[in-house]
PDB file of N, H, CA, C and O in Angstrom:
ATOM      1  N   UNK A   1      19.481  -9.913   0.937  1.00  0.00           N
ATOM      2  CA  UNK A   1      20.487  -9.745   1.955  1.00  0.00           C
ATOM      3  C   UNK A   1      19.990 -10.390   3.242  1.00  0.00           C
ATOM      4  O   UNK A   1      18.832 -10.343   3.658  1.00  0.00           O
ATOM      5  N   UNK A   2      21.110 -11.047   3.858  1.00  0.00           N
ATOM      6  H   UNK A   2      22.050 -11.085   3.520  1.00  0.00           H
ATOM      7  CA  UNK A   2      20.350 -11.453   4.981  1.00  0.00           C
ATOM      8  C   UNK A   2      21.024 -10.834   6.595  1.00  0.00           C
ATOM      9  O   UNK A   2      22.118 -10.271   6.614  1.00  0.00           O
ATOM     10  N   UNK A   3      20.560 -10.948   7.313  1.00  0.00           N
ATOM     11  H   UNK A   3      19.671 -11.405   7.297  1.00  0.00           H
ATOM     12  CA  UNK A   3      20.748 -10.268   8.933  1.00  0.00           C
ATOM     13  C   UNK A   3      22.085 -10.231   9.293  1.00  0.00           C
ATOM     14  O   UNK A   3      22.423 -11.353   9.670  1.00  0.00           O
ATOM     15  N   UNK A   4      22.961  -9.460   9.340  1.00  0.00           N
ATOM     16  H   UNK A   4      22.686  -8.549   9.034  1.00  0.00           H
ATOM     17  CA  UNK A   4      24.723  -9.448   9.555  1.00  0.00           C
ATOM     18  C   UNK A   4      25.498  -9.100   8.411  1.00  0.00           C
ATOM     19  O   UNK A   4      26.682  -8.893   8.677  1.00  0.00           O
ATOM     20  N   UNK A   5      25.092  -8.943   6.909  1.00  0.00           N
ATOM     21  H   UNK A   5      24.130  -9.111   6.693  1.00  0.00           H
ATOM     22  CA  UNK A   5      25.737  -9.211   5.912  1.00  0.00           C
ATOM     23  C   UNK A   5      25.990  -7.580   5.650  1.00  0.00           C
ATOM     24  O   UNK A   5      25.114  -6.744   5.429  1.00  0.00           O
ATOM     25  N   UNK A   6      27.298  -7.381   5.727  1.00  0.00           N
ATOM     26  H   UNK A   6      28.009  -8.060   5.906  1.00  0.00           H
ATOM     27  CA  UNK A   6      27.475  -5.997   5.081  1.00  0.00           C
ATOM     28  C   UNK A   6      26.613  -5.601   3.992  1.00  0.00           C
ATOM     29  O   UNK A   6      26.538  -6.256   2.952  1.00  0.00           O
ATOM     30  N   UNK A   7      26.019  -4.638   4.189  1.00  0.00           N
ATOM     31  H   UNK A   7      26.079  -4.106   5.034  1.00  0.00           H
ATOM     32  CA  UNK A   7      25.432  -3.984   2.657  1.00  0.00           C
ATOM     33  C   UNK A   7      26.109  -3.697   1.475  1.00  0.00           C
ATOM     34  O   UNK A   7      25.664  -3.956   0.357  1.00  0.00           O
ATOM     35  N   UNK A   8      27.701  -2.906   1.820  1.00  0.00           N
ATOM     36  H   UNK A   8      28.062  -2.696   2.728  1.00  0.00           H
ATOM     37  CA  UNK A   8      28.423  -2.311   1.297  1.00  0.00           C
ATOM     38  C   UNK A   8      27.729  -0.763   1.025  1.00  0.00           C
ATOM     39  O   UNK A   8      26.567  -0.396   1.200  1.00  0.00           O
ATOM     40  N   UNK A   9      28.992   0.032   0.498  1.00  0.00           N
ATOM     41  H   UNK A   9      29.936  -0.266   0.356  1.00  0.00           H
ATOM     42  CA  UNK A   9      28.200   1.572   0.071  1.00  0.00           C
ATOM     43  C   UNK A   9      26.940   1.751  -0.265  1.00  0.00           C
ATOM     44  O   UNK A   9      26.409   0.895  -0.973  1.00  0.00           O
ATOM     45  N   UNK A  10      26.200   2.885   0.165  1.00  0.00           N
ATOM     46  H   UNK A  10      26.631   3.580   0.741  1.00  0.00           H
ATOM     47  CA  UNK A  10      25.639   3.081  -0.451  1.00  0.00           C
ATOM     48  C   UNK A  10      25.066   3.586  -1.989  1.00  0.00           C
ATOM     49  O   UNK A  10      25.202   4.785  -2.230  1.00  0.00           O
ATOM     50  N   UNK A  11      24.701   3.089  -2.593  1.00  0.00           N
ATOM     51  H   UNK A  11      24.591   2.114  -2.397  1.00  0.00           H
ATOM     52  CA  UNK A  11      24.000   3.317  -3.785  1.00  0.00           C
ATOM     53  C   UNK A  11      23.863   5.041  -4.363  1.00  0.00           C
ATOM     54  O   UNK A  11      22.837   5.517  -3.876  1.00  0.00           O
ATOM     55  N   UNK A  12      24.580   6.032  -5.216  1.00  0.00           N
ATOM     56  H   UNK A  12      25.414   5.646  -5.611  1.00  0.00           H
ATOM     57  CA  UNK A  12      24.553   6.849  -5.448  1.00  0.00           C
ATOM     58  C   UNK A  12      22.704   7.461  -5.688  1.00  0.00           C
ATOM     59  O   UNK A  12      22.297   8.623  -5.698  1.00  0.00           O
ATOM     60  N   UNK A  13      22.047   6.372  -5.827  1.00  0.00           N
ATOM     61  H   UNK A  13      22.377   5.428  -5.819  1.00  0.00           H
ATOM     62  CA  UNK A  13      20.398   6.788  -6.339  1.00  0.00           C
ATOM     63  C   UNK A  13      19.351   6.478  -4.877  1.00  0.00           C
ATOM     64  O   UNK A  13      18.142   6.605  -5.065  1.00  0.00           O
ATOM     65  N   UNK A  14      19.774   6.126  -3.621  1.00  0.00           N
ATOM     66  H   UNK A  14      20.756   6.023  -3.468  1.00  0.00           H
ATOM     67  CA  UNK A  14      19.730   5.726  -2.323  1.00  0.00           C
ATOM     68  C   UNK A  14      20.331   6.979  -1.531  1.00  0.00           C
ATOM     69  O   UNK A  14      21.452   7.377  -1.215  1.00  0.00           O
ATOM     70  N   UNK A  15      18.818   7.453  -1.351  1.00  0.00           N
ATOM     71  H   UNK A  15      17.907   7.129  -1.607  1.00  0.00           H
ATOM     72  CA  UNK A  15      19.160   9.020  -0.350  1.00  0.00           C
ATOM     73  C   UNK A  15      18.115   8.997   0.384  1.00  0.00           C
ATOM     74  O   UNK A  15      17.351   8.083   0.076  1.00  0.00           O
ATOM     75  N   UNK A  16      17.727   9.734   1.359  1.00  0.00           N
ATOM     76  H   UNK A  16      18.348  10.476   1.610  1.00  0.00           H
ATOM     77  CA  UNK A  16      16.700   9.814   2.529  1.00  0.00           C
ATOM     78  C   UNK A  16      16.195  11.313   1.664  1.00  0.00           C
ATOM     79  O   UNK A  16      17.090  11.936   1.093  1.00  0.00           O
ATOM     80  N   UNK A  17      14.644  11.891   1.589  1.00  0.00           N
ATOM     81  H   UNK A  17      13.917  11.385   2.053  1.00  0.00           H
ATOM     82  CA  UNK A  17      13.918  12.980   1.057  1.00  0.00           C
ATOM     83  C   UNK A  17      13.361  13.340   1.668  1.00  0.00           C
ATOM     84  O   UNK A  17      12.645  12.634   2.378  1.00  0.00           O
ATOM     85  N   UNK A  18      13.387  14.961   1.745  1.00  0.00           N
ATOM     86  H   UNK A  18      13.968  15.535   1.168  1.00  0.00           H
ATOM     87  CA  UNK A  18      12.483  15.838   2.777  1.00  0.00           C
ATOM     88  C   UNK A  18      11.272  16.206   1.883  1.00  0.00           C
ATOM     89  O   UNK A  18      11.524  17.020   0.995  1.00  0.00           O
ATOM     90  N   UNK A  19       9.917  15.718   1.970  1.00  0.00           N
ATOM     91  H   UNK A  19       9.712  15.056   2.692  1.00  0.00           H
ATOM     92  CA  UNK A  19       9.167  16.510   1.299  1.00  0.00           C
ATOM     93  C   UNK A  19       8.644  17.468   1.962  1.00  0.00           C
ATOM     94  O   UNK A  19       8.427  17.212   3.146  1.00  0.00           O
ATOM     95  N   UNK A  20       8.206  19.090   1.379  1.00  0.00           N
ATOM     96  H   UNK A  20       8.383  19.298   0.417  1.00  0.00           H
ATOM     97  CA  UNK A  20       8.212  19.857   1.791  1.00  0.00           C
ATOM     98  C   UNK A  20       6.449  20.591   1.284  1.00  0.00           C
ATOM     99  O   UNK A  20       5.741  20.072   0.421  1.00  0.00           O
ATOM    100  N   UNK A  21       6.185  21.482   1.841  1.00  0.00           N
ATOM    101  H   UNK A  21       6.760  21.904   2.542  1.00  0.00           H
ATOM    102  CA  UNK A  21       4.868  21.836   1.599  1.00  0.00           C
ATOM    103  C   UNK A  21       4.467  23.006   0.146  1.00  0.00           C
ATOM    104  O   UNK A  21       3.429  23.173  -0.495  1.00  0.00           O
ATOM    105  N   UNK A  22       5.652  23.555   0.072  1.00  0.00           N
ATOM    106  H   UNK A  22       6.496  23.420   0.592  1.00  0.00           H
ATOM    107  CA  UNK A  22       5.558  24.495  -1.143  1.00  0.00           C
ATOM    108  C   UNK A  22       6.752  24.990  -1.991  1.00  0.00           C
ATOM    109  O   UNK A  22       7.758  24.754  -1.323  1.00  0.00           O
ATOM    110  N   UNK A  23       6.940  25.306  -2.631  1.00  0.00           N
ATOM    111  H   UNK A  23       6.122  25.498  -3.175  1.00  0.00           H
ATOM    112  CA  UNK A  23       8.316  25.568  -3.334  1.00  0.00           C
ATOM    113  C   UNK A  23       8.642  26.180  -2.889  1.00  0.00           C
ATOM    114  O   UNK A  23       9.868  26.247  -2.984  1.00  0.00           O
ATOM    115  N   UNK A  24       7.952  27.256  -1.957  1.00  0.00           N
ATOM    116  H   UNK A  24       6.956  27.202  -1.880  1.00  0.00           H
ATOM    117  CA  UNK A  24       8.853  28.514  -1.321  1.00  0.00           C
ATOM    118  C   UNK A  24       9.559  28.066  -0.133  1.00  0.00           C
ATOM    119  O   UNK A  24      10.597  28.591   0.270  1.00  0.00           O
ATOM    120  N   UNK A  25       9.000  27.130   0.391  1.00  0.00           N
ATOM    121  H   UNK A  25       8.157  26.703   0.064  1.00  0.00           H
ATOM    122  CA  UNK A  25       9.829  26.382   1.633  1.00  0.00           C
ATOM    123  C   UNK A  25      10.863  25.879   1.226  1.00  0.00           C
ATOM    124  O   UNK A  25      11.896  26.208   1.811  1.00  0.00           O
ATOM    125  N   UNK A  26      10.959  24.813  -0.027  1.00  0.00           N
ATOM    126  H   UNK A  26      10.120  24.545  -0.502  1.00  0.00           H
ATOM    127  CA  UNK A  26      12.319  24.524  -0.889  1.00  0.00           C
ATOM    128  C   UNK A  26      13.671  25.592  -0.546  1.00  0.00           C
ATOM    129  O   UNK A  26      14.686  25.725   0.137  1.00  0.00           O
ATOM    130  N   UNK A  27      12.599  26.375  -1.852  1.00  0.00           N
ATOM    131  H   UNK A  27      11.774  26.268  -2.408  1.00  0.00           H
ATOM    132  CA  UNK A  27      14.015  27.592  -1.874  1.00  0.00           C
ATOM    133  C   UNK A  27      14.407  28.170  -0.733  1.00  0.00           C
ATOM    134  O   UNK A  27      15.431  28.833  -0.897  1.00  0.00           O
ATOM    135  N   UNK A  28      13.838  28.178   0.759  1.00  0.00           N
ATOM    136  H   UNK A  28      13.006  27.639   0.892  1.00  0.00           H
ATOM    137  CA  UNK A  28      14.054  29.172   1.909  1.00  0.00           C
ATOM    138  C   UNK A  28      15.147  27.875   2.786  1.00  0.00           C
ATOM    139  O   UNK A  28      15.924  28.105   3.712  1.00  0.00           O
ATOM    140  N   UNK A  29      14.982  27.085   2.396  1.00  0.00           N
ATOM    141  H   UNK A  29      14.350  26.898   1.644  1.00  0.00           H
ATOM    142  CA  UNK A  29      15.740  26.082   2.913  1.00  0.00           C
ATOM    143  C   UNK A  29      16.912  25.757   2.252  1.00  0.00           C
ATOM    144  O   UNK A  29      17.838  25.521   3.027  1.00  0.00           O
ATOM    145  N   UNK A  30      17.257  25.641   0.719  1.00  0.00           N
ATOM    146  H   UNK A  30      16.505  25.833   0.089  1.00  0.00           H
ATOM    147  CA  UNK A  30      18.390  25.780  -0.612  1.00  0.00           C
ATOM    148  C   UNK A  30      19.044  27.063   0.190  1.00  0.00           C
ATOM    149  O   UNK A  30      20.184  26.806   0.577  1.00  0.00           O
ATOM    150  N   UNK A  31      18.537  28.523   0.563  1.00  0.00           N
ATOM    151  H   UNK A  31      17.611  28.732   0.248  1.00  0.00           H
ATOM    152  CA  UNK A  31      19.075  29.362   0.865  1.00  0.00           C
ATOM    153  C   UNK A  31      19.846  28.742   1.870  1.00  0.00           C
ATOM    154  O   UNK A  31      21.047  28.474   1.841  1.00  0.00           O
ATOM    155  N   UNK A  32      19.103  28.566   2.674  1.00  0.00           N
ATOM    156  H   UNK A  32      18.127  28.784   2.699  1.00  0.00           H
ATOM    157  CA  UNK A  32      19.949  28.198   4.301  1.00  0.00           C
ATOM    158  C   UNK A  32      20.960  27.231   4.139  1.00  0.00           C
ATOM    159  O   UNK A  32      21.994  27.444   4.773  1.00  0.00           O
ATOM    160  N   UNK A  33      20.902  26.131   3.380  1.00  0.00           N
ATOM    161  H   UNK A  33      20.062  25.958   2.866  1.00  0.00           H
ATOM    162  CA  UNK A  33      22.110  25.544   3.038  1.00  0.00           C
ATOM    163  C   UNK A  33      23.229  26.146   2.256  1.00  0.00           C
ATOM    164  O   UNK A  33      24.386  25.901   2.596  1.00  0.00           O
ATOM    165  N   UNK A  34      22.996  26.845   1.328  1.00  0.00           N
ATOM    166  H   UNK A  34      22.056  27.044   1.051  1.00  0.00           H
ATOM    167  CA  UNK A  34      23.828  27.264   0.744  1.00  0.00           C
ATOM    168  C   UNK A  34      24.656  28.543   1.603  1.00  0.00           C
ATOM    169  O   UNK A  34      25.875  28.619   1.454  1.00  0.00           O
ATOM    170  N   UNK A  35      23.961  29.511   2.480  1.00  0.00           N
ATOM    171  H   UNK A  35      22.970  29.449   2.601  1.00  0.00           H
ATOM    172  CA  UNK A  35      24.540  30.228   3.131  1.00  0.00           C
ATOM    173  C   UNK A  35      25.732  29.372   3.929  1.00  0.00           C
ATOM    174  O   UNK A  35      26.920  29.558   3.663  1.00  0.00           O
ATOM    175  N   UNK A  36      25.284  28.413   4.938  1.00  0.00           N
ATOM    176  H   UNK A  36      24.319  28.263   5.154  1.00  0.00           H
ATOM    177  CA  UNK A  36      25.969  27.365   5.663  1.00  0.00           C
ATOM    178  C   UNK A  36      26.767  26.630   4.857  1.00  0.00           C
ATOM    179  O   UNK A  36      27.041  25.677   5.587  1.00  0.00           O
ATOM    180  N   UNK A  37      27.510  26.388   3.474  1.00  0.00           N
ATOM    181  H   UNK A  37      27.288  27.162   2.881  1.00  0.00           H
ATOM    182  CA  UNK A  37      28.422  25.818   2.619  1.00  0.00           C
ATOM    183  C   UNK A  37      27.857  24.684   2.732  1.00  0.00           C
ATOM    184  O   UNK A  37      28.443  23.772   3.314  1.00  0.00           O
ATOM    185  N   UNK A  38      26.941  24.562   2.340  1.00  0.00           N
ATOM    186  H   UNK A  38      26.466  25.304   1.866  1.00  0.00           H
ATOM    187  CA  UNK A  38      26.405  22.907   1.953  1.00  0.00           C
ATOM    188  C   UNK A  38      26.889  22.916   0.598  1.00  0.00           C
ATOM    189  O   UNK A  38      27.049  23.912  -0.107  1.00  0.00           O
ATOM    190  N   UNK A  39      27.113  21.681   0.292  1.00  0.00           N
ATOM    191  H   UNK A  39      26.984  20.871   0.865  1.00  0.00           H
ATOM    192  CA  UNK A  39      27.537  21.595  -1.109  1.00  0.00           C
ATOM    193  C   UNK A  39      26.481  21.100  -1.805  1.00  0.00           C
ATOM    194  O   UNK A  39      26.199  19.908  -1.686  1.00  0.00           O
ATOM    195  N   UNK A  40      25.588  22.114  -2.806  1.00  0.00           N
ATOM    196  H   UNK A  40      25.817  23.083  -2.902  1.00  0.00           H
ATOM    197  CA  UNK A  40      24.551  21.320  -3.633  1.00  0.00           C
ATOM    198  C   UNK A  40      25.109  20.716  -4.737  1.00  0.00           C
ATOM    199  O   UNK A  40      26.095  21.072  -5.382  1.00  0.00           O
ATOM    200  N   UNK A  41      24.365  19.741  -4.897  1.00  0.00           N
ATOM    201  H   UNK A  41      23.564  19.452  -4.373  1.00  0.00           H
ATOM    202  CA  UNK A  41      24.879  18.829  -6.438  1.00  0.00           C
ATOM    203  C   UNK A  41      23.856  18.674  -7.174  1.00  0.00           C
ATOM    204  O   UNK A  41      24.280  18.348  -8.282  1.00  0.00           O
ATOM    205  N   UNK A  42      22.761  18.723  -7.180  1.00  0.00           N
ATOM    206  H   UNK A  42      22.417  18.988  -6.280  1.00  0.00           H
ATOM    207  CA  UNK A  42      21.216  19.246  -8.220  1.00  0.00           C
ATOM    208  C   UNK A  42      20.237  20.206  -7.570  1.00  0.00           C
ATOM    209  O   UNK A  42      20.048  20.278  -6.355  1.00  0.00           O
ATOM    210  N   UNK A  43      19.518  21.075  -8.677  1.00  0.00           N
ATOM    211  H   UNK A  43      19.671  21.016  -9.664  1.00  0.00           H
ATOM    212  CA  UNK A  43      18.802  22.115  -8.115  1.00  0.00           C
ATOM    213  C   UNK A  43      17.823  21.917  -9.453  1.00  0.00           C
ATOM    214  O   UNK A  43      18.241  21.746 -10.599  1.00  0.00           O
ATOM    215  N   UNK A  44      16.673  21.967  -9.117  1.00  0.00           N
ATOM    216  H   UNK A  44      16.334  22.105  -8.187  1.00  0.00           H
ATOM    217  CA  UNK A  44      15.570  22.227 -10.446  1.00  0.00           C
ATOM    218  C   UNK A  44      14.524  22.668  -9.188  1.00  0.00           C
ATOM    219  O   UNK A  44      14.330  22.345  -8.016  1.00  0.00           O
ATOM    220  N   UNK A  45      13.868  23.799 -10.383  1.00  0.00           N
ATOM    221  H   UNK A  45      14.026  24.061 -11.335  1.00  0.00           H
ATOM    222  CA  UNK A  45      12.798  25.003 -10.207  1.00  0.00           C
ATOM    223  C   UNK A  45      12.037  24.926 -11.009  1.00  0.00           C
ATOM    224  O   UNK A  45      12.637  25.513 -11.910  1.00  0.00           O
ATOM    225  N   UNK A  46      11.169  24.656 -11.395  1.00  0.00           N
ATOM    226  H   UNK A  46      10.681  24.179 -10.664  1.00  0.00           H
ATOM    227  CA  UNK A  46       9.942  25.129 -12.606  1.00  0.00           C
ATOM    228  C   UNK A  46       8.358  24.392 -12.113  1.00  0.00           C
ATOM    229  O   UNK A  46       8.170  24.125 -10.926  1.00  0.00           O
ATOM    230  N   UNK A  47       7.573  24.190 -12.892  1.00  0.00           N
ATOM    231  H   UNK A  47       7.726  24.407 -13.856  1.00  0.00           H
ATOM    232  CA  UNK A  47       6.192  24.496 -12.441  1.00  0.00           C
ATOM    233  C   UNK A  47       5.983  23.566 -12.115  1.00  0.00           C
ATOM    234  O   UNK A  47       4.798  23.536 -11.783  1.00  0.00           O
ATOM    235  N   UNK A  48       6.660  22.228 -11.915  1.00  0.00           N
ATOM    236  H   UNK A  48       7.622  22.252 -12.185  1.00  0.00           H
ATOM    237  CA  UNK A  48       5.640  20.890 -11.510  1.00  0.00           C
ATOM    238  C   UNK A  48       6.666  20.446 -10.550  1.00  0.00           C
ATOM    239  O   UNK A  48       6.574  19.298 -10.115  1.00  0.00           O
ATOM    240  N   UNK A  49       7.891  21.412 -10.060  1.00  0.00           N
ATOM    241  H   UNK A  49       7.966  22.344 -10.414  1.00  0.00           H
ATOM    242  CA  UNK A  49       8.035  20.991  -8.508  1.00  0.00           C
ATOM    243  C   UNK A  49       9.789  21.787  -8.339  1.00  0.00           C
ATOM    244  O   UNK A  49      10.470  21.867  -9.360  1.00  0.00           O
ATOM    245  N   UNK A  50      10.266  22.234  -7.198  1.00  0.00           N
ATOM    246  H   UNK A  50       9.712  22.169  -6.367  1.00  0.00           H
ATOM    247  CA  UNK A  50      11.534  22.880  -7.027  1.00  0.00           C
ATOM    248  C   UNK A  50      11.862  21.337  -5.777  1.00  0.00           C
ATOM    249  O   UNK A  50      11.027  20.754  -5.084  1.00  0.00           O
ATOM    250  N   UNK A  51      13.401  21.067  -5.898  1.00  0.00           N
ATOM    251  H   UNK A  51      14.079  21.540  -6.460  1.00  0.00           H
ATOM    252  CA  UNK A  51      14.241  20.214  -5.522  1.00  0.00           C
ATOM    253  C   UNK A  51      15.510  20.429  -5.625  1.00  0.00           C
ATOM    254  O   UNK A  51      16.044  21.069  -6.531  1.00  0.00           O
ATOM    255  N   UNK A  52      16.116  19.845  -4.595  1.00  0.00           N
ATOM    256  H   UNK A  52      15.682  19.325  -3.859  1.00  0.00           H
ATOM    257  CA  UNK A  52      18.065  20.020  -4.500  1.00  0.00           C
ATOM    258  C   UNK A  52      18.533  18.716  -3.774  1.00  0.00           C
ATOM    259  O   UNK A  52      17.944  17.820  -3.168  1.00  0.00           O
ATOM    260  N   UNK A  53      19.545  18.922  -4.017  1.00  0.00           N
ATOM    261  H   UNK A  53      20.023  19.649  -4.509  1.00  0.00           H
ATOM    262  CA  UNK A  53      20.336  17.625  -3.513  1.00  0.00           C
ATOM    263  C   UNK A  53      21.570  18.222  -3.039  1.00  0.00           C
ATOM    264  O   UNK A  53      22.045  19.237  -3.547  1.00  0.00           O
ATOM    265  N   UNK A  54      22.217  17.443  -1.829  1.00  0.00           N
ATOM    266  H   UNK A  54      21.831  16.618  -1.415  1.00  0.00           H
ATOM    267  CA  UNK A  54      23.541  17.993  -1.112  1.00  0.00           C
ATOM    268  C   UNK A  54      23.928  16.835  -0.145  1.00  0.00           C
ATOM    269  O   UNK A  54      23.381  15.941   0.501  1.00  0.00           O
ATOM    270  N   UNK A  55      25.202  17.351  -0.404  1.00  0.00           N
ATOM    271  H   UNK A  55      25.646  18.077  -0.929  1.00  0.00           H
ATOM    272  CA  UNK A  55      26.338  16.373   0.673  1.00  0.00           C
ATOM    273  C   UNK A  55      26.551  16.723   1.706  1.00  0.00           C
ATOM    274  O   UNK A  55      26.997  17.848   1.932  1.00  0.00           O
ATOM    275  N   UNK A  56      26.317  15.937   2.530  1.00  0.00           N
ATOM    276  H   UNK A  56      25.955  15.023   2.346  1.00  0.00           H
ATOM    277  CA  UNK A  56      27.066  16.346   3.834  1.00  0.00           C
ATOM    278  C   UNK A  56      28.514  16.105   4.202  1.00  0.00           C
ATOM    279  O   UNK A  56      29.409  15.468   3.648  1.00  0.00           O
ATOM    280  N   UNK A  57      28.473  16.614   4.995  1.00  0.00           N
ATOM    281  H   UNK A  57      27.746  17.131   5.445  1.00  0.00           H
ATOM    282  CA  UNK A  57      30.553  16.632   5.177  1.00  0.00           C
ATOM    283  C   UNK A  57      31.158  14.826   5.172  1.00  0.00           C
ATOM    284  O   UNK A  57      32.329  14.548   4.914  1.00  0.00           O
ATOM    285  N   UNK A  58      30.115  13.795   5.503  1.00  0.00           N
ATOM    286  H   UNK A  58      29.164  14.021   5.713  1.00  0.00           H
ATOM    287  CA  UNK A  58      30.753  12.380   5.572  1.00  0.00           C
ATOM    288  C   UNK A  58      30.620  12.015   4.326  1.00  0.00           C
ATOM    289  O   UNK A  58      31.144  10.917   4.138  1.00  0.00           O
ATOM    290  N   UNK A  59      29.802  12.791   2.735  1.00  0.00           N
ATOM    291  H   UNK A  59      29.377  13.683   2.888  1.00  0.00           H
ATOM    292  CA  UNK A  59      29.368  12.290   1.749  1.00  0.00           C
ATOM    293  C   UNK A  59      28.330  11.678   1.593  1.00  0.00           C
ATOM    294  O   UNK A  59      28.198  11.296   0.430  1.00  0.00           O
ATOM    295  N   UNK A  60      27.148  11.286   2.563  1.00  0.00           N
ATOM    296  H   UNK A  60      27.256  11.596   3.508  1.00  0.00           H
ATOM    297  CA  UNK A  60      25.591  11.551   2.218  1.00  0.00           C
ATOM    298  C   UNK A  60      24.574  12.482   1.686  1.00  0.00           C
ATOM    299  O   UNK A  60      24.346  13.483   2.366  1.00  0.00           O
ATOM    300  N   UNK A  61      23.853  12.298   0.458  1.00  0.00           N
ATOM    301  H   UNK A  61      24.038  11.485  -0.094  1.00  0.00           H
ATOM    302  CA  UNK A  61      23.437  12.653  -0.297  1.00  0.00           C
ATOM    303  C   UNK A  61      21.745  12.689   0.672  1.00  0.00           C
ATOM    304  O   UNK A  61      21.307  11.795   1.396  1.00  0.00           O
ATOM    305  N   UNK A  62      21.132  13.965   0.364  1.00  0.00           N
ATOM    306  H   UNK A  62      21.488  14.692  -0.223  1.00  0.00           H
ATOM    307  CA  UNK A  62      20.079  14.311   0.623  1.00  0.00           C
ATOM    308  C   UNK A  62      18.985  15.273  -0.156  1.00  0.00           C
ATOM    309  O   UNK A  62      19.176  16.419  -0.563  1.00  0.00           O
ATOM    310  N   UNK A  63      17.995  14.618  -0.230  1.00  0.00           N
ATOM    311  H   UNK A  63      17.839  13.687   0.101  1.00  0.00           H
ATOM    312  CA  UNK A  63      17.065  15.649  -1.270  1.00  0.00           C
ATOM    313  C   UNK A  63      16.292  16.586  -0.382  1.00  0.00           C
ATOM    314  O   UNK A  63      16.258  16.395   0.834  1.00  0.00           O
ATOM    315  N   UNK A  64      15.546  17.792  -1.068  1.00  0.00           N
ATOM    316  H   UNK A  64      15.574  17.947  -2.056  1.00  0.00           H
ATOM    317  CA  UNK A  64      14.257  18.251  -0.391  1.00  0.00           C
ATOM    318  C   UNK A  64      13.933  18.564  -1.302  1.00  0.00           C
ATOM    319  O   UNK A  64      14.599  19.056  -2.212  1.00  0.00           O
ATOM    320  N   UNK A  65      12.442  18.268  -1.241  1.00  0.00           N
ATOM    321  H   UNK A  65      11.900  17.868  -0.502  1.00  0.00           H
ATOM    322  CA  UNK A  65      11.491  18.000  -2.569  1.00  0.00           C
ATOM    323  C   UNK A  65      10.166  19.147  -2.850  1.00  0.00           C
ATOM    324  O   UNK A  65       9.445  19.061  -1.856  1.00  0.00           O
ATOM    325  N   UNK A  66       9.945  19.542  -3.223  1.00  0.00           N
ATOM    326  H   UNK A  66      10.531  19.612  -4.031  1.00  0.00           H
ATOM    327  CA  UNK A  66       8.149  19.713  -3.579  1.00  0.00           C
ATOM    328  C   UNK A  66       7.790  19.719  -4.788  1.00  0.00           C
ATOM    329  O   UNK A  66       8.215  20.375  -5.739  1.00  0.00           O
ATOM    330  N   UNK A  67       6.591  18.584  -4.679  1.00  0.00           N
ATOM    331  H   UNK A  67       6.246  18.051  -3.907  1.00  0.00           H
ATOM    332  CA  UNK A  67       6.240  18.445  -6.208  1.00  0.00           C
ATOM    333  C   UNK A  67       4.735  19.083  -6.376  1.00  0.00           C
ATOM    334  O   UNK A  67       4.032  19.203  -5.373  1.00  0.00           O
ATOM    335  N   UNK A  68       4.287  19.467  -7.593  1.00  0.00           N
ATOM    336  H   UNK A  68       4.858  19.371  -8.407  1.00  0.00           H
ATOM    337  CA  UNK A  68       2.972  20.049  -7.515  1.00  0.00           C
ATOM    338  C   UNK A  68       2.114  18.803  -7.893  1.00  0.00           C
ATOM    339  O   UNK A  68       0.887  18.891  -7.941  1.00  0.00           O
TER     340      UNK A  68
END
């Protein structure tokens, strides 16, 4: 691509990621969105890392991560 050229949409697999320090920070943060009607669209929990994904009201996609 060069300097001026529309990008076009973004890419459904093209998101900005919060990594986070422990899974419990994950989930204390999943809470807080979800209280606030964030709309999640993936959630995984298990031993080698908790993560979610959500839209924001314009349709940007955002992760927060922790991996072990």
């Amino acid at each position: 691509m060069h300097a001026g050229q529309d990008p076009g949409p973004p890419q459904p697999f093209m998101h900005p990621g919060f990594h986070l320090g422990s899974g419990d920070e994950v989930r204390t943060v999943l809470d807080r969105v979800r209280a606030d009607g964030v709309k999640i669209i993936e959630h995984d929990d298990d031993a080698d890392g908790v993560s979610f994904k959500c839209v924001d009201p314009d349709g940007h996609r955002s992760e927060v991560y922790w991996e072990a």
